[in-house]
C-alpha positions in Angstrom: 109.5 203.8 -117.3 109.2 207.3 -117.2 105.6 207.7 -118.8 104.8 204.3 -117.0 105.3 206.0 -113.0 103.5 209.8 -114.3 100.6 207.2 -115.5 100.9 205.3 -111.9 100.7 208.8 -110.2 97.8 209.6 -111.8 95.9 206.9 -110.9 96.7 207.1 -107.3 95.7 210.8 -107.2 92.5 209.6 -108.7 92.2 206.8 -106.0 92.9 208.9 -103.5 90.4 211.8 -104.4 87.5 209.7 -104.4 86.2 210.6 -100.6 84.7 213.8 -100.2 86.7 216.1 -98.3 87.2 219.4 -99.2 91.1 219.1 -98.3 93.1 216.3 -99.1 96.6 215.4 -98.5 97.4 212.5 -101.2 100.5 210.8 -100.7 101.4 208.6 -104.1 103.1 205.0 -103.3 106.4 204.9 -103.9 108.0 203.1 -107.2 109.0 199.2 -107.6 112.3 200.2 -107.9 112.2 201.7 -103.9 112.5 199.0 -101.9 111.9 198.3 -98.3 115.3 199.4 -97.5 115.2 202.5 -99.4 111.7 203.5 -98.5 112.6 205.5 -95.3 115.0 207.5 -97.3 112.4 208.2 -100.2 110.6 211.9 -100.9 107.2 211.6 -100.7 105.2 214.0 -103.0 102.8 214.9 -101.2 100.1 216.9 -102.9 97.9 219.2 -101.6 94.5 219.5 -102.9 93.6 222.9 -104.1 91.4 225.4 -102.8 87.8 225.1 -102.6 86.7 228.5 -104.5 82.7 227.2 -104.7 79.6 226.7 -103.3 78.2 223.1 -102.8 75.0 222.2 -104.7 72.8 222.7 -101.4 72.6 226.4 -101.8 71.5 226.2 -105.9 68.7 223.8 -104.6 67.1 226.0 -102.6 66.7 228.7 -104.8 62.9 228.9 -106.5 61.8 230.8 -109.0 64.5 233.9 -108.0 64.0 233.8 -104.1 66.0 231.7 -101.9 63.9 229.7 -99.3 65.7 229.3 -96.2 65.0 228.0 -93.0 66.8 227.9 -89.6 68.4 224.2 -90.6 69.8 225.2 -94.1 71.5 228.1 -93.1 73.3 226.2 -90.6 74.1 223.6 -93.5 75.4 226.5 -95.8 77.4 227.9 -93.0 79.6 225.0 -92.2 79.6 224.3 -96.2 80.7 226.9 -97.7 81.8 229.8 -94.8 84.7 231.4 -95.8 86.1 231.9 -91.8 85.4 228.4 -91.2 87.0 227.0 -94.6 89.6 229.1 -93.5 89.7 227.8 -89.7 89.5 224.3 -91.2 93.2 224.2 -92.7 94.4 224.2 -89.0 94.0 220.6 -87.8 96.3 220.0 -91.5 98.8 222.4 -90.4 99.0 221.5 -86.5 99.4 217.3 -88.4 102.3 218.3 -90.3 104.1 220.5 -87.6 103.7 217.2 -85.3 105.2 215.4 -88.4 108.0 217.8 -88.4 108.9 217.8 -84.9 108.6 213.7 -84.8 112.1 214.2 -87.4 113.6 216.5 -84.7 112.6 220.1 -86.2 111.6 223.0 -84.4 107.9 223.9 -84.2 105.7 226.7 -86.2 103.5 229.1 -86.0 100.3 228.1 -87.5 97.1 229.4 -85.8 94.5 232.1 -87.2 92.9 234.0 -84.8 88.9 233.8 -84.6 86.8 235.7 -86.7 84.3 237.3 -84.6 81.7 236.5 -87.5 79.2 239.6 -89.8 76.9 241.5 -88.3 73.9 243.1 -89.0 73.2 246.0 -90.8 71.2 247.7 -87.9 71.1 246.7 -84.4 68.6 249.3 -83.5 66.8 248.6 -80.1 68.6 245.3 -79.8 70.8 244.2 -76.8 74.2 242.7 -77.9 76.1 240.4 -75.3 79.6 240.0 -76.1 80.6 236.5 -75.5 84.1 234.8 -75.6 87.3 235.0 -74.3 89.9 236.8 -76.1 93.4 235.4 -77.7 96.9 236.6 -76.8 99.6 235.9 -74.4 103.2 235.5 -75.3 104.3 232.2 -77.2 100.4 231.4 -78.0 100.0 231.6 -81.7 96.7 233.2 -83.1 95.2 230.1 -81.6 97.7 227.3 -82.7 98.6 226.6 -79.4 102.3 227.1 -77.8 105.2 228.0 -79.9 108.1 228.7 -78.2 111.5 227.2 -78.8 114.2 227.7 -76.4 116.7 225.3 -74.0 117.7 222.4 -75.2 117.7 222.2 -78.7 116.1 218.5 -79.8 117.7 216.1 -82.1 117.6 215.5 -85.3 115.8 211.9 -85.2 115.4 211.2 -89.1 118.0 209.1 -89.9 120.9 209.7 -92.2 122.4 208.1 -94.8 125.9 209.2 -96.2 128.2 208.5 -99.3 131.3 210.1 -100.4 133.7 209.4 -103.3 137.0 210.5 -104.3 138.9 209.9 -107.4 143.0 211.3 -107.5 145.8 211.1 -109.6 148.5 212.6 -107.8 152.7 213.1 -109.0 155.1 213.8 -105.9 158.6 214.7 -106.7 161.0 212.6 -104.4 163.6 214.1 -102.5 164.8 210.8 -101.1 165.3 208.1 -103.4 166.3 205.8 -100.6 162.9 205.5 -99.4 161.0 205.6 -102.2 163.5 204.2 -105.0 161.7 206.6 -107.6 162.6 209.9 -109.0 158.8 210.7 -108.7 156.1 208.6 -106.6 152.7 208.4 -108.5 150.2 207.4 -106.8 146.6 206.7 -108.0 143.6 206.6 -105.1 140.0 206.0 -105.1 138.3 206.6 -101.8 134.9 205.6 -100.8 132.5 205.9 -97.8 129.4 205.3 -96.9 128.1 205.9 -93.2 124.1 205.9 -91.3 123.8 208.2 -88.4 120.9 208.2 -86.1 119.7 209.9 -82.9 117.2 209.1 -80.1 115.3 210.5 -77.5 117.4 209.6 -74.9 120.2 211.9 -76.0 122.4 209.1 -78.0 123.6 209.5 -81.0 125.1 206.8 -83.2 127.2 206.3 -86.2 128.1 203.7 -88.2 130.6 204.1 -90.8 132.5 202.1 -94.1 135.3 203.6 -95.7 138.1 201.8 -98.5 141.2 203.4 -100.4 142.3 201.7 -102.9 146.1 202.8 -103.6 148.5 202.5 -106.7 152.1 203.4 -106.4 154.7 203.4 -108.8 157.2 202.4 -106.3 159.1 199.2 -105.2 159.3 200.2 -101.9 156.1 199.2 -100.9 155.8 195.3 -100.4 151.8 195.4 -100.8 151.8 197.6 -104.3 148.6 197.5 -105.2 146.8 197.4 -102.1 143.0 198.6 -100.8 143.1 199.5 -96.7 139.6 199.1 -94.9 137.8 200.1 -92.0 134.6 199.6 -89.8 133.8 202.2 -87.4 131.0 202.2 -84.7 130.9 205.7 -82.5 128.4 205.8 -79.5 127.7 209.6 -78.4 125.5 209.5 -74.9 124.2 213.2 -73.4 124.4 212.5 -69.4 123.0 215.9 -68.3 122.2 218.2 -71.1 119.9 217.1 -73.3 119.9 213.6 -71.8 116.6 211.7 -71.5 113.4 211.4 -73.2 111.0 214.2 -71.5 113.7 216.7 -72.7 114.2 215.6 -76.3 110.5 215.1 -77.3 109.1 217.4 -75.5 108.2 218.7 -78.9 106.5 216.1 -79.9 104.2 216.5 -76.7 103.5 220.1 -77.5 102.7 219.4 -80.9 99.8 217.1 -80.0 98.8 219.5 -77.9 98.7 222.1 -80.4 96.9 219.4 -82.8 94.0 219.6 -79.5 94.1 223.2 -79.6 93.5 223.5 -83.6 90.5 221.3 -83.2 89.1 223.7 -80.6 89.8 226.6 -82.4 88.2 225.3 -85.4 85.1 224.6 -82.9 85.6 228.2 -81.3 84.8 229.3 -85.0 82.2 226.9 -85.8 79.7 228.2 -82.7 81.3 232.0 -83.2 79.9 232.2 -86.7 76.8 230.1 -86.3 75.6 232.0 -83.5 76.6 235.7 -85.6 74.8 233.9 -88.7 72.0 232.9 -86.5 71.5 236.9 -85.4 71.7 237.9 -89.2 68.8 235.4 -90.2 66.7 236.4 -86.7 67.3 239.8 -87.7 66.4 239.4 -91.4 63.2 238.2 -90.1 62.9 241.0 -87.8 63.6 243.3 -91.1 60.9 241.7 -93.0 58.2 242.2 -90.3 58.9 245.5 -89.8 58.8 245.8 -93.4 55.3 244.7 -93.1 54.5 247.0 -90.3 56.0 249.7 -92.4 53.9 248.8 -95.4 50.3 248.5 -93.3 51.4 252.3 -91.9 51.2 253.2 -95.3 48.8 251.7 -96.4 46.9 253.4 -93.3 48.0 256.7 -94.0 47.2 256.4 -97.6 43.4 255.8 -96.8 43.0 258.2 -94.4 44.8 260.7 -97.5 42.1 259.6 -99.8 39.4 259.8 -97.1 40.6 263.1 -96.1 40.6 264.6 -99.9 37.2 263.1 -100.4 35.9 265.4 -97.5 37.6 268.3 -98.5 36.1 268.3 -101.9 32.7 267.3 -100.3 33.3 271.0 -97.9 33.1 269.0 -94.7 36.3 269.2 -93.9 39.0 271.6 -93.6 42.1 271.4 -96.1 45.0 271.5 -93.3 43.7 268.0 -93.2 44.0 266.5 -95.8 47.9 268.8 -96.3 48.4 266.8 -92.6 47.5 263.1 -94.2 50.0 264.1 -96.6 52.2 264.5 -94.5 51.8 261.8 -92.7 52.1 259.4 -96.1 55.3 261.2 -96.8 56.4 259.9 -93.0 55.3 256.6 -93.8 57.0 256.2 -97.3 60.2 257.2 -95.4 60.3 255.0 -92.7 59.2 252.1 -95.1 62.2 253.0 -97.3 64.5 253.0 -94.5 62.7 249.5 -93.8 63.0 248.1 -97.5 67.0 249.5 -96.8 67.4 247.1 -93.9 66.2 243.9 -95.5 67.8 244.5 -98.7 71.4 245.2 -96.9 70.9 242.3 -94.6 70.0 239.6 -97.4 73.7 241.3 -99.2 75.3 240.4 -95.6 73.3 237.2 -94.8 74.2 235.9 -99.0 78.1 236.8 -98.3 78.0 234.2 -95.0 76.4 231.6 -96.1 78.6 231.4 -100.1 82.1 231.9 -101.1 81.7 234.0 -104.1 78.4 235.8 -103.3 80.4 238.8 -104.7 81.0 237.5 -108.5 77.9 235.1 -108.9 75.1 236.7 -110.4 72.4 234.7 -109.6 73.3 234.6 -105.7 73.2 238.3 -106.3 70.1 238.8 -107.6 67.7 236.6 -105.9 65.8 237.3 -102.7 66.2 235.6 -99.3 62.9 234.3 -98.1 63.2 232.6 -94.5 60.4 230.0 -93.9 61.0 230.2 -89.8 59.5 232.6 -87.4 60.5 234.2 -84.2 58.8 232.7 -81.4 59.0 233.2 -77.9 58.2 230.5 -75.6 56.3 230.6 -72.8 58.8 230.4 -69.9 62.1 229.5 -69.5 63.3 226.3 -68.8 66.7 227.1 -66.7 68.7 225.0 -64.9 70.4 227.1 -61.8 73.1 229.3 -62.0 75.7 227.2 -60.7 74.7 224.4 -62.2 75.3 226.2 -66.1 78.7 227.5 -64.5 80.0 224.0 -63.9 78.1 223.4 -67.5 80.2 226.3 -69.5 83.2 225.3 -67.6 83.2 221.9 -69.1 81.8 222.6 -72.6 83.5 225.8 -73.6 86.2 225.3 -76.2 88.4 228.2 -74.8 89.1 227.0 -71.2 90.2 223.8 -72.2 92.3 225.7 -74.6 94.0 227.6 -71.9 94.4 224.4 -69.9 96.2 222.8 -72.8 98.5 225.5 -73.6 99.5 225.6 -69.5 100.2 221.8 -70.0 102.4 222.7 -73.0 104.1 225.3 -71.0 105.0 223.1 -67.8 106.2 220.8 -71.3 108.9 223.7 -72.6 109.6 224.4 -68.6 111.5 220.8 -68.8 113.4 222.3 -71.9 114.9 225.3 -70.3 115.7 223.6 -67.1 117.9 221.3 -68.5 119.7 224.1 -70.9 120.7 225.2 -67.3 123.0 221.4 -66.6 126.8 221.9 -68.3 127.6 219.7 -71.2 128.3 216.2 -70.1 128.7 213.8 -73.3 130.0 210.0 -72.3 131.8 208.6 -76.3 133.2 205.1 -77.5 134.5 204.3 -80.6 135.1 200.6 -82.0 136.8 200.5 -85.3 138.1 197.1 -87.4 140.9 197.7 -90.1 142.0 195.9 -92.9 144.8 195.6 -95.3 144.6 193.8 -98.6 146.5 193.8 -101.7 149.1 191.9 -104.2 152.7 191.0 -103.5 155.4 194.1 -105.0 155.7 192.8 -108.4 159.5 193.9 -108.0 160.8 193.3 -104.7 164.0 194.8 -104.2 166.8 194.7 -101.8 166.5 194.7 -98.2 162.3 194.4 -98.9 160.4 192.4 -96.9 158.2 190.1 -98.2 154.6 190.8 -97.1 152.4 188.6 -94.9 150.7 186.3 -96.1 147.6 187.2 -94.4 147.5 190.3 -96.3 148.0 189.6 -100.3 144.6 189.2 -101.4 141.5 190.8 -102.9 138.8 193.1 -101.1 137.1 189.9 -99.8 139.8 189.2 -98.6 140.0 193.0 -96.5 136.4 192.4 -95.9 137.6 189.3 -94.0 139.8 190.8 -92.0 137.9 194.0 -90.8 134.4 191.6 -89.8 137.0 188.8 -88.0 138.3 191.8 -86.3 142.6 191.2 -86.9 143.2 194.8 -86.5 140.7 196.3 -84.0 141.0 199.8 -82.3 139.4 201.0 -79.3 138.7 204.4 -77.6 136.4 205.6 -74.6 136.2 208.8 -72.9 134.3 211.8 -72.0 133.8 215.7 -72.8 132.9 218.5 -70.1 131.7 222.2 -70.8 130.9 224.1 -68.3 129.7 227.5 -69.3 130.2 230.0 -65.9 127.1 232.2 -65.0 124.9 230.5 -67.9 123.0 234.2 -68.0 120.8 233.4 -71.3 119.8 230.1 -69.9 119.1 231.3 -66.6 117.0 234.1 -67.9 115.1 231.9 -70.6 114.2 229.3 -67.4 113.0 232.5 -65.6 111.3 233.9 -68.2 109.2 230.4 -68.9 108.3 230.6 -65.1 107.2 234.0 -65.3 105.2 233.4 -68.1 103.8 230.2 -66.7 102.9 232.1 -63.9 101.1 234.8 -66.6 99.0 232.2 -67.8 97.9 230.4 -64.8 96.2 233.7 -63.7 94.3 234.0 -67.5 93.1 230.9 -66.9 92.1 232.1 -63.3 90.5 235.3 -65.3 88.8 232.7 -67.8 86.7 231.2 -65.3 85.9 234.1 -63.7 85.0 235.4 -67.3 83.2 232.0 -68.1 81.2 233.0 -64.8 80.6 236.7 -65.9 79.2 235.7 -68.9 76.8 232.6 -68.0 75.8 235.2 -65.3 75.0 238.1 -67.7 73.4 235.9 -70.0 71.1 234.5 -67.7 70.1 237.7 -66.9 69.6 239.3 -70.5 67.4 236.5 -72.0 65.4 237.0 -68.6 65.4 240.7 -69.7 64.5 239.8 -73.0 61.3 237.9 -72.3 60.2 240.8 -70.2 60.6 243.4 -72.5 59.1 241.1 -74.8 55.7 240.7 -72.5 55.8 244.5 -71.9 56.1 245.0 -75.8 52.8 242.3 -76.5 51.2 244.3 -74.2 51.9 247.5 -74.8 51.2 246.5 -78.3 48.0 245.4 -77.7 46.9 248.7 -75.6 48.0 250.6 -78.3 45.4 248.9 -81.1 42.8 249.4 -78.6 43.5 252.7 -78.2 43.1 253.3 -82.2 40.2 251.0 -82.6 38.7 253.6 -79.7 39.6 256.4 -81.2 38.4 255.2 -84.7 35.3 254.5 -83.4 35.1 257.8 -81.0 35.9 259.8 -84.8 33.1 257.9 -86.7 30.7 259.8 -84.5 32.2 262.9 -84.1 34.1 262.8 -80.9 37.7 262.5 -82.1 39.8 264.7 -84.5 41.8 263.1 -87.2 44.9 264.3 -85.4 44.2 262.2 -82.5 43.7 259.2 -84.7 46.9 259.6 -87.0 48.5 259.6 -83.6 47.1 256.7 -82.5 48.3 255.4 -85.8 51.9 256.3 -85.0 51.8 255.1 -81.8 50.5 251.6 -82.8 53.2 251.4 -85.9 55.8 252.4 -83.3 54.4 249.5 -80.6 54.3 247.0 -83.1 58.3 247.9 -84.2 59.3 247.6 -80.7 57.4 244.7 -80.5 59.7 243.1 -83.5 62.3 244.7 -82.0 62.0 243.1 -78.5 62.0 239.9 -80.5 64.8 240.1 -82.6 66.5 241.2 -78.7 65.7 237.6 -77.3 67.0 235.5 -80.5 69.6 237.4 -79.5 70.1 236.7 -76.0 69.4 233.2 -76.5 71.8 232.8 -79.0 74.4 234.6 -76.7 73.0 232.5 -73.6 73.8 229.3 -76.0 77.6 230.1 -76.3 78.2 231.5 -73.0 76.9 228.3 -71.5 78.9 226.2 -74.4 75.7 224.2 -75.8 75.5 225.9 -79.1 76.7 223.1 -81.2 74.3 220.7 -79.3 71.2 222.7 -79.3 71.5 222.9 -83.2 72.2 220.0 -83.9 76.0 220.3 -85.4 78.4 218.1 -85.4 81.8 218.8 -85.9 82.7 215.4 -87.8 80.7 217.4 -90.5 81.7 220.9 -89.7 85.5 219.6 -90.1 84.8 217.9 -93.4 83.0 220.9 -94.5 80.0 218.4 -96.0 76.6 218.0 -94.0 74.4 214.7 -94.8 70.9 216.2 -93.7 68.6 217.0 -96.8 67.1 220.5 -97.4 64.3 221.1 -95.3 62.1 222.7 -98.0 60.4 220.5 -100.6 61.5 219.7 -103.8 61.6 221.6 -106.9 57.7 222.1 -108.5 56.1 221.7 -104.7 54.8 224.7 -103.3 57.3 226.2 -100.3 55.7 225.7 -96.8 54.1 229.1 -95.3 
């Protein structure tokens, strides 16, 4: 039967594994032998599924022929697939489920939350604007983003039932002292005891018990006309709270916060969805950036290498001086330095960028080695399409996750509030107790003198005790009442205090939020207007600066420009052209920041949290398939 149940377990693991989620809690059913009345009382073995340590199969079909072809889509897919911070973040809705399943039995609640990740960053920010966006965590009770965690006032009760047994087996030898009342030089008296009780307690503060109990007796004395005999009983005690700890919006009030905390998990898990698709977003924008001024970097030396070889050509010819040609040098010296420092950049962002988007970048070696190509290009529209200020306030107030974060956890304080309040009421507890006896045994085998013979009601066997106790012949009765008062109640008083204060605390951080939410929807309208209009100035400065070196070119082909003027020219248009890239990289950056201060991330990329949470996205790769040629 053994082998038979491991084989059973098996197969429901199996069963139960067959949907694709990257954690699974699989519950096995019960055995036959557990039946319906049992099954409350059985021990689930719950299994946790283990750790997702790898990558999904999306990131090894995009790799081609060593490079890995990204575009803005697929490194949104590999982000919610296989991101370490939001792998991480995604074990929270789990843990908030099973702290509401622990305090549904009546326990206390746990700490459970992991705090945000702000997200990577990129290797150089040089020229670019970074808006901070997002409120930070803290206050007391709030934990790391679980939600509220405080325990104090009345404590809850436990509301998984119980189920008791007890047995007791004695032989016991009691010298007599009196022979006239037990007509023995020794009484002996074998016992078995048994009991078996269910105790249960509910919301409203009562708590019941129901209780069997037997002792069978045999005496080796005459004296006892019912020899041997088995005494019964059947007791019912009914324990009601009347002012602490009485009613239901005290006892389960940890049951409401818990739910609350399950809300707050899902939002923090969404807090880190848009935090590191919006920093993962800057690192592939800025990769691009990287690559362009690589290309910048490599046309200035490419420039500067001509005008090298032009400039040596004329020295040899005699018609022109050697400082030139020791200044084009110099110049191709510049050039290979700042396209090193450029070849730096991209090959430290595609390490950084690889690490975000794979959970063992660091110990695969084909990750490692290949090159990130991205297939998308910065581009600027044309004009803005804003809605008015006030108008994206009301918008971030409604979609960002953090307020309604701070709303729920207020909620959950007003929730505990109830809690201490009551802890401040004495101890009022309204009892009854209903019990049925029974006696049953055999008639003394030796009756002696002056022994009564015993009823006949009571020479039998136990059914006929069990008769007696449910017709209720020997019923006993009690009702009454306890009362503490505890004077001055000081660690009450302060811990109901204490949970106004702090209710008070948070009301005003949710005051700051929106003021904060404000700030930021604010300052982000402001910088992506900023960045389009350094952008225009960048185009056009850009622009001048190539005219000026196609002047100056032509002013040197006939004689009317020194090659110092046109290596400056150079400079100047290699520098225009870097800020131009720059001022690019500056509004996928302000967007990306104006995105998550107004809350529409998630929507303007398409993401959907279903598939963030399962940590599997059903939209194919967006470059073609293996032997195709990649898009431009």
């Amino acid at each position: 039967m053994r082998t038979l149940w491991r084989v059973f377990i098996v197969i429901s693991l199996a069963a139960c594994g067959s949907v694709a989620q990257e954690i699974e809690i699989q519950t096995p059913a019960a055995p036959p032998v557990v039946g319906p009345l049992l099954r409350p009382f059985h021990v689930e073995r719950r299994v946790v599924s283990a750790a997702r340590l790898t990558n999904t199969s999306r990131l090894e079909a995009l790799i081609r022929g060593g490079n890995l072809y990204l575009s803005v889509q697929d490194v949104i897919a590999l982000v919610l697939e296989n991101n370490v911070d939001i792998a991480i973040q995604r074990y929270g809705p789990f843990l908030a489920r099973e702290v509401l399943r622990r305090a549904q039995g009546g326990g206390f609640l746990r700490d459970i939350g992991q705090p945000v990740n702000p997200g990577p960053t990129s290797v150089s920010l040089e020229g670019v604007n970074v808006n901070t966006v997002g409120l930070p965590e803290g206050g007391s009770g709030i934990g790391s983003g679980g939600g509220i965690v405080i325990q104090l006032g009345t404590p809850p009760p436990n509301l998984d039932p119980v189920l008791f047994a007890y047995a007791n087996f004695q032989h016991s030898t009691t010298p007599s002292s009196n022979l006239f009342l037990y007509l023995v030089p020794s009484l002996i008296n074998d016992t078995r005891t048994f009991q078996v009780g269910y105790a249960q307690s509910f919301l409203t503060g009562t708590n019941t018990q129901l209780t069997y109990g037997s002792t069978h007796s045999a005496l080796n004395s005459p004296a006892w006309n019912v020899n041997p005999y088995t005494q019964g009983y059947l007791d019912l005690t009914v324990t009601q709270n009347l002012l602490q700890g009485f009613g239901i919006a005290v006892n389960n009030r940890n049951i409401r916060v818990a739910k609350n905390n399950m809300k707050v998990t899902d939002l923090q898990l969404k807090r880190q969805v848009i935090t590191t698709v919006s920093a993962v977003l800057n690192l592939y924008w800025d990769l691009v950036s990287f690559n362009e001024d690589l290309r910048i970097k490599q046309e200035a030396l490419n420039t500067a290498q001509q005008l090298f070889e032009g400039n040596q050509r004329q020295v040899g010819l005699g018609t022109l001086p050697a400082i030139e040609a020791t200044r084009a040098a110099a110049e191709v010296s510049a050039a290979k330095e700042n396209l090193l420092i450029a070849q730096t950049n991209v090959a430290q962002q595609e390490t950084v960028l690889k690490n975000a988007l794979s959970r063992n970048s660091i110990v695969s070696q084909t990750l490692d080695e290949v090159h990130i190509l991205p297939l998308d290009h910065i581009t600027v529209p044309e004009k803005e399409d804003l809605q008015p200020t006030p108008q994206l306030v009301d918008l971030a107030l409604t979609q960002r996750p953090e307020i309604a974060q701070t709303k729920i956890d207020i909620e959950s304080s007003i929730i505990n509030l109830g809690g201490t309040r009551n802890a401040l009421l004495p101890t009022l507890q309204a009892f009854f107790e209903l019990t049925n006896n029974g006696l049953s045994g055999q008639a003394s085998p030796s009756p002696q003198d002056g022994v009564l013979t015993p009823a006949p009601a009571l020479v039998g066997g136990y059914g006929n005790l069990l008769g007696q106790i449910f017709s209720r012949d020997f019923p006993n009765y009690s009702a009454g009442f306890s009362l503490n008062i505890t004077f001055r109640n000081r660690a009450a008083q302060a811990d109901y205090v204490t949970d106004q204060l702090s209710l008070r605390q948070r009301q005003l951080q949710f005051q700051k939020a929106v003021g904060q939410v404000r700030v930021d929807v604010k300052n982000a309208v402001i910088g992506l207007q900023q960045a389009r209009a350094r952008y225009e100035t960048a185009v056009a400065t850009r622009a001048l600066a190539q005219q000026t070196l196609e002047a100056e070119q032509n002013r040197f082909r006939f004689g009317e420009s020194t090659i110092a003027t046109v290596v400056q020219a150079e400079r100047d248009l290699a520098a225009d052209q870097s800020a131009e890239v720059q001022s690019m990289a500056n509004y996928t950056h302000a967007k990306v920041a104006f995105d998550e201060a107004v809350g529409q991330t998630l929507d303007v990329n398409g993401i959907s949290m279903d598939e963030a949470a399962a940590g599997r996205v059903a939209r194919e790769s967006t470059i073609p398939a293996p032997g195709a040629e990649p898009r431009p």
